[in-house]
TORTITOR-959722 format. One record per residue (C-alpha): x, y, z. Coordinates in steps of 0.5 Angstrom, whole numbers, padded with zeros to 4 digits, always signed. Layout:
! TORTITOR-959722
XYZ/...
//
This chain:
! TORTITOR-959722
+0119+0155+0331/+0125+0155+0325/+0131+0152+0327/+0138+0157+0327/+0139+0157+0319/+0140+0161+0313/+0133+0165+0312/+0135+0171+0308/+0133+0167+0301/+0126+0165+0305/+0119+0168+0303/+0115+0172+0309/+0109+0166+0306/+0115+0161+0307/+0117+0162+0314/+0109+0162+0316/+0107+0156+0313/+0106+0149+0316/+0110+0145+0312/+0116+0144+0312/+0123+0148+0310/+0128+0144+0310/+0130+0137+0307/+0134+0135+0312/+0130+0133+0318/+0128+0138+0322/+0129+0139+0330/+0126+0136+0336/+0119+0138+0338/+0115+0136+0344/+0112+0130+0340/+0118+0128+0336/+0125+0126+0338/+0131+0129+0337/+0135+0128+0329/+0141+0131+0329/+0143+0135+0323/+0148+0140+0321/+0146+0146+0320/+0151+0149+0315/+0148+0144+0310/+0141+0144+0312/+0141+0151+0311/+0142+0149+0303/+0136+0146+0303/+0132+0152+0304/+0128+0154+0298/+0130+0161+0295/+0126+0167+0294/+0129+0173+0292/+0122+0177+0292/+0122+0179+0300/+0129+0184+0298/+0129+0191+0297/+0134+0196+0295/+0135+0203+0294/+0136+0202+0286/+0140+0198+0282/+0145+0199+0277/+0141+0195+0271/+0136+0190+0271/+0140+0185+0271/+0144+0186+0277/+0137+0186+0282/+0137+0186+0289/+0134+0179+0289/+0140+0176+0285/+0144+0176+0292/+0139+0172+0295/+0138+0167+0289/+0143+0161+0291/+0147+0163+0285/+0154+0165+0287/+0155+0167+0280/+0149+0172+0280/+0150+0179+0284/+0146+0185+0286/+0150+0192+0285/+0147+0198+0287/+0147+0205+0284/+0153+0208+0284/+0152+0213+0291/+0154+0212+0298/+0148+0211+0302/+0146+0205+0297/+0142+0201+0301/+0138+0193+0301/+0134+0190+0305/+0131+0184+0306/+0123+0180+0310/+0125+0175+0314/+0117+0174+0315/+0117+0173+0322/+0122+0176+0328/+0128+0172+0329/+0134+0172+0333/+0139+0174+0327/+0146+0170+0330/+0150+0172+0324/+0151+0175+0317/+0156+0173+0311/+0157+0179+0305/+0160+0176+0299/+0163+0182+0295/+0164+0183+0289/+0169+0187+0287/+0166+0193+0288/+0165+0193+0296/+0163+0196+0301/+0169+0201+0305/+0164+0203+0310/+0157+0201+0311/+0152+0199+0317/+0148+0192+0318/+0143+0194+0321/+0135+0189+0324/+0129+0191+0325/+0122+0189+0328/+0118+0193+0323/+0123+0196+0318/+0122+0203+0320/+0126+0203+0326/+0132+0201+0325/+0138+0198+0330/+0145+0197+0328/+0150+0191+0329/+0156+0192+0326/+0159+0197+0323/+0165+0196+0318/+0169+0203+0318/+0175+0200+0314/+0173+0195+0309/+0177+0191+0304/+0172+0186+0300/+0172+0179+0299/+0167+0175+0305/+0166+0178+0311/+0162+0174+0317/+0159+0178+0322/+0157+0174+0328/+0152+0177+0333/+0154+0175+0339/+0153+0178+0345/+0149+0183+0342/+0141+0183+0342/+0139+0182+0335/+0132+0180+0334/+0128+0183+0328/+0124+0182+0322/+0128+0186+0317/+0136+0186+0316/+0139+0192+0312/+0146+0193+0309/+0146+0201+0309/+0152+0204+0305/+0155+0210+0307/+0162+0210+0303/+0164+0206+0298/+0171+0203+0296/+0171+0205+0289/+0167+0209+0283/+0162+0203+0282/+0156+0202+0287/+0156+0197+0292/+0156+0190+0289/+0155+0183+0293/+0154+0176+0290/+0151+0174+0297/+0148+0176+0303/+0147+0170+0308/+0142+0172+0315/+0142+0166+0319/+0137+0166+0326/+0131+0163+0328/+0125+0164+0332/+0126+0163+0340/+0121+0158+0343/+0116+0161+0346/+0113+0160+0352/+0110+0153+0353/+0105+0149+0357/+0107+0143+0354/+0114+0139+0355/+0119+0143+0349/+0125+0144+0349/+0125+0152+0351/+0133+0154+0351/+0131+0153+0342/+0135+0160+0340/+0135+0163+0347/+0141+0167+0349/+0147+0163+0351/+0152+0167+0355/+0159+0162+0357/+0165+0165+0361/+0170+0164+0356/+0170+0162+0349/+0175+0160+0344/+0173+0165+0338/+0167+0169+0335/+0165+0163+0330/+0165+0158+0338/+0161+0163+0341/+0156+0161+0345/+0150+0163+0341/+0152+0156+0337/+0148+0152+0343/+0142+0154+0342/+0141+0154+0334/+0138+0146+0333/+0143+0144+0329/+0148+0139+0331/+0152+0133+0326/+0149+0126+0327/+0156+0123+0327/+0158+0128+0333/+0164+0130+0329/+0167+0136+0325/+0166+0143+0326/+0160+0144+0325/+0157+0150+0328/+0158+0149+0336/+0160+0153+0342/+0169+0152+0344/+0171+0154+0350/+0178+0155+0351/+0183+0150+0354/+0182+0151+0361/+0178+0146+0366/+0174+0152+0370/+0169+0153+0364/+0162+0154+0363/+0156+0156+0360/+0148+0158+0361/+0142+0159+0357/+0136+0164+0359/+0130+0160+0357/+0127+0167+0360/+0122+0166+0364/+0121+0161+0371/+0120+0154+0367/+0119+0147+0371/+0125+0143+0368/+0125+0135+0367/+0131+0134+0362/+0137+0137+0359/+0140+0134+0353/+0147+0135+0352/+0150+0133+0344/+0158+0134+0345/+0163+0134+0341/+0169+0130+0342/+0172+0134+0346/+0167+0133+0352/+0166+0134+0360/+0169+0128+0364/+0166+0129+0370/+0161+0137+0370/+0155+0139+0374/+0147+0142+0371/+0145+0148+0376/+0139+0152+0375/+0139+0159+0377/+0133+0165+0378/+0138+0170+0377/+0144+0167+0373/+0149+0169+0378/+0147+0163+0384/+0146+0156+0383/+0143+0150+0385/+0146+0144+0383/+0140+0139+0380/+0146+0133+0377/+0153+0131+0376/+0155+0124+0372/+0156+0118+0377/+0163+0115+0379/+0162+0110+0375/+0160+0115+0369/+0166+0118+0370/+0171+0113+0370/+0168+0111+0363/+0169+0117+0361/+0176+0119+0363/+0178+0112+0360/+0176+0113+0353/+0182+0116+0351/+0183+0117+0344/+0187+0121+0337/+0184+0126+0336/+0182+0125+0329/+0178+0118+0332/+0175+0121+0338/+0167+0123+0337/+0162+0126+0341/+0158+0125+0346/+0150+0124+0346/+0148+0126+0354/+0141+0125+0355/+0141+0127+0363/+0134+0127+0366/+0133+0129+0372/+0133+0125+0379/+0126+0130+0380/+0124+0137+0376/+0127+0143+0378/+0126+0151+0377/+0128+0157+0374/+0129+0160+0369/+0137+0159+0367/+0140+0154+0366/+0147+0151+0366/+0153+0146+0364/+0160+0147+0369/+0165+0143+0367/+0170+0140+0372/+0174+0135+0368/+0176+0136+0361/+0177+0129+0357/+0183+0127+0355/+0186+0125+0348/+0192+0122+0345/+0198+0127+0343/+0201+0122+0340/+0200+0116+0344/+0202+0115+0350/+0203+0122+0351/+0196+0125+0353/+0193+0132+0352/+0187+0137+0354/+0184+0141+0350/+0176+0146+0352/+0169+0144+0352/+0166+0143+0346/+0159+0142+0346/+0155+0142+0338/+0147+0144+0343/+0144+0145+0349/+0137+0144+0349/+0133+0144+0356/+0126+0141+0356/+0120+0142+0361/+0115+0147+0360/+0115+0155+0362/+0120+0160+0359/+0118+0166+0354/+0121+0168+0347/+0122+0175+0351/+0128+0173+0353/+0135+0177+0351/+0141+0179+0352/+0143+0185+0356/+0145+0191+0353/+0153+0193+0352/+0156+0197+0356/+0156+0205+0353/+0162+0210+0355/+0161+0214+0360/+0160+0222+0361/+0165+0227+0363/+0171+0229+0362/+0178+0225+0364/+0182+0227+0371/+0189+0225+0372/+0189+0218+0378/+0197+0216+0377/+0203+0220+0375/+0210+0219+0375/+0215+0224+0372/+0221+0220+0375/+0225+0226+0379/+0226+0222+0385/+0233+0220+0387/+0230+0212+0385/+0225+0209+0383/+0218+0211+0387/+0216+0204+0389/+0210+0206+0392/+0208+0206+0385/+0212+0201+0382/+0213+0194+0383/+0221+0191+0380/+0219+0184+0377/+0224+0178+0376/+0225+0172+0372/+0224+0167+0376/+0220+0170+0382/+0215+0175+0379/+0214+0171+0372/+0218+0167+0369/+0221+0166+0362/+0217+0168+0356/+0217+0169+0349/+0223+0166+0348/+0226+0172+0349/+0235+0172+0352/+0234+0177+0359/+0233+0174+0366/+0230+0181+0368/+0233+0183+0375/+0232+0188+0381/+0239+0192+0379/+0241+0198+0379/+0245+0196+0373/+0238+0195+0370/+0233+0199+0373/+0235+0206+0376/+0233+0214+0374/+0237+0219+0371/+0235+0226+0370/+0228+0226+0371/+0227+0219+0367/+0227+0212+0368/+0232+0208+0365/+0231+0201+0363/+0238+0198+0361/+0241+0192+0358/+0247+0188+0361/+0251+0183+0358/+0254+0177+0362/+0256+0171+0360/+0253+0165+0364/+0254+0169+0370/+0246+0171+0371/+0243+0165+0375/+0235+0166+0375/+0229+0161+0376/+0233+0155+0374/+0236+0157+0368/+0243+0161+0367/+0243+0167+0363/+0247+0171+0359/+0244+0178+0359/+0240+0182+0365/+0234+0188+0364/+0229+0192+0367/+0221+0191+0368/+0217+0194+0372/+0210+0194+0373/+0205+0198+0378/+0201+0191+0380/+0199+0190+0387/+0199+0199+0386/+0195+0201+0380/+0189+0195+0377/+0185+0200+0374/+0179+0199+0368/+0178+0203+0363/+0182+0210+0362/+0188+0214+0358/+0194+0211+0358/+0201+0215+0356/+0208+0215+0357/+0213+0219+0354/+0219+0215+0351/+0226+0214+0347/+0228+0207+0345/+0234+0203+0343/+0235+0202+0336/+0238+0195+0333/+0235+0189+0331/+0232+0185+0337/+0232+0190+0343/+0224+0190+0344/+0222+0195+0349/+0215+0195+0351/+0210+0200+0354/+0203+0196+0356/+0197+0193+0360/+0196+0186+0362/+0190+0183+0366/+0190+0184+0373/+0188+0176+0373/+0193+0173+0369/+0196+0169+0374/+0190+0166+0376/+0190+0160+0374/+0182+0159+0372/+0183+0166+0367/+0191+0165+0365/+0193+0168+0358/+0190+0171+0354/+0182+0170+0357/+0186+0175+0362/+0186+0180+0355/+0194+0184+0354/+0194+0191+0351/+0200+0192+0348/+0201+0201+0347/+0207+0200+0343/+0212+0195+0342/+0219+0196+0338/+0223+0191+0335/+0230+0195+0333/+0227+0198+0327/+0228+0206+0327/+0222+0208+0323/+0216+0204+0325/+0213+0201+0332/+0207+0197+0333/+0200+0197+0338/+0196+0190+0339/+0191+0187+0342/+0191+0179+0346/+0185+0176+0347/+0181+0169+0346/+0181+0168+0339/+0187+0174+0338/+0192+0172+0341/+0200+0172+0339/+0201+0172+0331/+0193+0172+0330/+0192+0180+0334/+0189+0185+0333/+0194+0189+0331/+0197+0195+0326/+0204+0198+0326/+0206+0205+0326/+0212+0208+0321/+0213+0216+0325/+0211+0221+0319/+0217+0226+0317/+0223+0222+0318/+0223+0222+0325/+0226+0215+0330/+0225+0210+0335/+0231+0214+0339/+0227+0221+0339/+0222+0223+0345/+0215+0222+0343/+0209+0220+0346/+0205+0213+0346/+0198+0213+0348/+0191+0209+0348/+0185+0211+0350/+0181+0206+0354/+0174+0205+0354/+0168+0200+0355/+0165+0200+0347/+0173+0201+0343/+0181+0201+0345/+0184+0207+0341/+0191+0208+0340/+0196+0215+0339/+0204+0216+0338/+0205+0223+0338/+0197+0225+0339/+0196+0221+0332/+0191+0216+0332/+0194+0210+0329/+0189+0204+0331/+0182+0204+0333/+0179+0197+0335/+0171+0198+0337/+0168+0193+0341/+0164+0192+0336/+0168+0190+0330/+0173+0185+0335/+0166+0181+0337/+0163+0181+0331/+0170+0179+0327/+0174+0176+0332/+0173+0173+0339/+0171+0175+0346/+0172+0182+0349/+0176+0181+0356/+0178+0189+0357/+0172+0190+0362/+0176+0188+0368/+0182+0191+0372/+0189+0192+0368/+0196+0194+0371/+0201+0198+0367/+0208+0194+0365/+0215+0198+0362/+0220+0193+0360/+0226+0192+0355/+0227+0185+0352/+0233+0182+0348/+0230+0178+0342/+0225+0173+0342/+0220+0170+0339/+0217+0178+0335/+0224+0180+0334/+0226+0174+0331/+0220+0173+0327/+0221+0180+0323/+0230+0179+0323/+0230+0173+0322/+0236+0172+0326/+0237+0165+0330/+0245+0166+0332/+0248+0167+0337/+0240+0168+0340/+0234+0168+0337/+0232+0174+0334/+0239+0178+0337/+0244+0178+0332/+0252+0178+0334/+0252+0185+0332/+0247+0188+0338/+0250+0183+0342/+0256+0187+0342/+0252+0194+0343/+0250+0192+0350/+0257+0188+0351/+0259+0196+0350/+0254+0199+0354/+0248+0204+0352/+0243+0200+0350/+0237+0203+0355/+0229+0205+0355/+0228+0212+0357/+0221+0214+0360/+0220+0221+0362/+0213+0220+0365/+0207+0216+0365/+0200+0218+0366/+0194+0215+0367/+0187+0219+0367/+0180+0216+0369/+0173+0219+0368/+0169+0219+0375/
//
């Protein structure tokens, strides 16, 4: 078996012979003990050869296909100058691919596929670039099941008049332990699954590839959690195995105290192990910067063999760091490798496959048009600072329960501002503005469906109405913010001419989104009626104003590129407008006499005036 590395530049007679690949040690076997290695450097070592790549034409003999496999990041390959270009690479064996890095010259690729195959004739995609801008670009793969012997880079449109021209085109993977009557390490490229995990380059597809640093420290490749306690991670060894060992190569940010379990059907499980008190103790003692701290090596064998074909690490106790010293922090779990020894397992084993879209057309299942004397609060729940939610984002409102902030006026619902000095008393702190928020929580949790509203905004710098979802699950403290995903269908900021949509999630969170702003066409205004909406499904978010699609963000894409996908479980609705902060702020500049409001709005809502109007929302679902 290959550990997890660079194997796009290998021969398919390299990959089949016996001797070894790598300079650096290779990784534990049956009848060897384990070297830790950093798979990024050890996958330097790998002896290039640019004869297993095809392509379907170059520009000239000098920029041939092999030359982006040839190690020299001075060399290129560049196709004919059509759209459909395409080149190939023979690993020689059937490998689980774990990500791709292209390395574009100049001439990129705008639009183009990746794609695996096990025969090179039958092929699947696994990313799809719809919006390329060049430069490198790192394609992970999980939690897709990609498995071949071939990989592919097909264009389908390039961004200038050349062809498509990379530097380099780097496939890493390895070969997955297959099944075993003697005692080997049998998660060895494996599918890995976790609950929650930091970003796309920590996913959990990292414990699996044979690769850690010997010294326990740096970010080499290594599954991260995010910063929660309640975290775990499993590997599939794809088949009922007899398990004596499980060797855990942690990075500094380890488990004071978790538990090993075994499970036939990864959903119930059997606990086989948990560190002893005294274990424990030394743990949770060892409090260090975290610039001094190093990992862990737990060599955990079992008190007697257990059974089953998954096995897992659930954290309870996070370890602790020095944040300056004497104050101490927690961060997640990091864990540089899993390996599970016994004898069992299959190389079968595989991620399952995503969800699709499903058929049928939309039907209404929520609407409000506001027409009533107040507010419907059969529909919708009135949220207030210091009860329902507290503080945030820095902004200046206590949100209240008021009809000076929250009421309906001629078929609309109308969210105002109120200003006050020092006379608003909210969660602990005094305020010296109120507004409204209201969300359908408790009401209307839903997954999947179209989302509009049609509304008419304030302008001025710092007024910062928002239609958006939230994570059913936010308030748990197991999930939190953003592993609860945050769907943000328009956000204004007081500008007149432009909103914005945006995605929160694990590795895209606040500044680091995913996100686009929209200016109207034709001269048109925040503070003119139009219609905000998204299209909610299990593969894409796709968002509109005014029936024009302004941003599309594939499930695809964002796992491949971002982090984890969290927008598979129930949201709510939210309508609300804030007064400064953190977004206003970092666009205005404004610090005085509020953060991101200036004297001159400050004095507009003192006047009166300053409101969010709502005509209707809708929400439809399929089914």
């Amino acid at each position: 078996m290959r550990s997890r590395t660079l194997l796009a530049a290998l021969a398919a007679t390299a990959l089949l012979s016996s001797g070894p690949l790598l300079a650096a040690p290779t990784p534990a076997s049956a009848a060897s003990a384990a070297v830790g290695w950093d798979t990024d450097r050890a996958a330097a070592a790998y002896a290039l050869n640019p004869a297993a790549v095809t392509a379907s034409g170059s520009e000239n003999a000098g920029t041939g296909p092999g030359l982006a496999f040839d190690g020299d990041a001075g060399t290129r390959w560049s196709s004919d100058f059509t759209d459909g270009a395409w080149i190939r690479i023979d690993l020689g064996a059937v490998l689980r691919v774990d990500r791709v890095t292209l390395d574009w010259e100049a001439a990129y690729g705008k639009r183009y596929v990746l794609e695996v195959s096990k025969n090179g004739t039958d092929w699947t995609p696994f990313y799809t670039e719809t919006a390329g801008t060049g430069g490198s670009v790192t394609a992970y793969t999980h939690p897709q099941e990609v498995t071949g012997r071939y990989v592919r880079l097909r264009g389908l449109e390039r961004a200038t008049p050349y062809g498509y021209s990379l530097w380099s085109f780097k496939v890493y993977g390895g070969e997955p332990a297959p099944a075993s009557t003697t005692r080997t390490n049998l998660a060895l490229n494996h599918p890995a699954y976790a609950n929650y995990y930091q970003d796309a380059g920590h996913s959990p597809a990292f414990l699996t590839d044979g690769g850690w640093p010997a010294s326990l420290k740096g970010d080499a490749s290594r599954w991260s959690s995010d910063w929660n306690a309640d975290r775990w991670v499993s590997v599939d060894l794809g088949a009922p195995s007899v398990i004596d060992t499980v060797d855990l190569y942690w990075e500094s940010a380890y488990a004071v105290d978790y538990l090993l379990q075994v499970s036939d059907d990864n959903r119930t499980w059997r606990t086989v192990y948990e560190p002893s008190p005294a274990d424990i103790t030394a743990r949770r003692a060892d409090v260090k910067a975290p610039s001094d701290a190093a990992g862990l090596h737990d060599s955990v064998r079992l008190p007697s063999p257990a059974t089953g074909r998954y096995v897992r690490m659930l954290g309870k106790e996070r370890r602790s760091f020095y944040n300056p010293a004497p104050a101490t922090a927690q961060f997640g779990y990091s864990l540089y490798e899993f390996q599970v020894w016994g004898t069992g397992g299959s190389a079968s084993a595989a991620y399952p496959a995503l969800p699709a879209d499903p058929p049928g057309g939309y039907r209404t299942t929520f609407f409000d048009d506001f027409t009533g004397a107040a507010l419907d609060r059969s529909k919708w729940r009135v949220v207030r600072t210091g009860t329902e939610m507290g503080p945030v984002n820095g902004e200046s409102q206590a949100y209240v329960d008021s009809p000076d902030t929250i009421g309906t006026r001629d078929g609309s619902l109308v969210l105002k501002a109120k200003y006050c000095k020092g006379c608003t008393r909210a969660g602990g702190g005094t305020y010296d503005f109120t507004s409204g928020r209201v969300d359908t929580h408790t009401h209307l949790d839903f997954t999947y469906g179209k989302v509009s509203a049609r509304m008419k905004l304030p302008v001025g710098d710092g007024f910062w109405p928002a239609f958006w979802l939230l994570g059913s699950d936010v308030d748990d403290p197991a999930v939190s913010w953003p592993a609860s995903g945050e769907t943000d269908i328009m956000e204004n900021i007081g500008y007149p001419d432009w909103t914005s949509s945006a995605l929160h999630g694990p590795g895209y969170s606040a500044d680091g989104n995913i996100g686009a702003r929209q200016t109207y066409p034709g001269g048109g205004t925040a503070d003119q009626w139009h219609t905000y909406a998204v299209e909610w499904t299990p593969t894409a978010l796709r968002f509109f104003e005014d029936d024009r699609l302004v941003q599309e963000t594939t499930r695809n894409k964002l796992e491949s590129t971002r982090g984890q996908w969290v927008f598979d479980h129930h949201q709510y609705l939210i309508l609300n407008l804030a007064l400064g902060g953190a977004y206003p702020a970092g666009w205005n500049k404004v610090t005085a006499p509020y953060w991101g409001l200036p004297q001159s709005s400050v004095d507009r809502i003192a006047s009166g005036g300053v409101q969010a109007e709502i005509d209707w929302v809708r929400v439809e679902q399929k089914g």
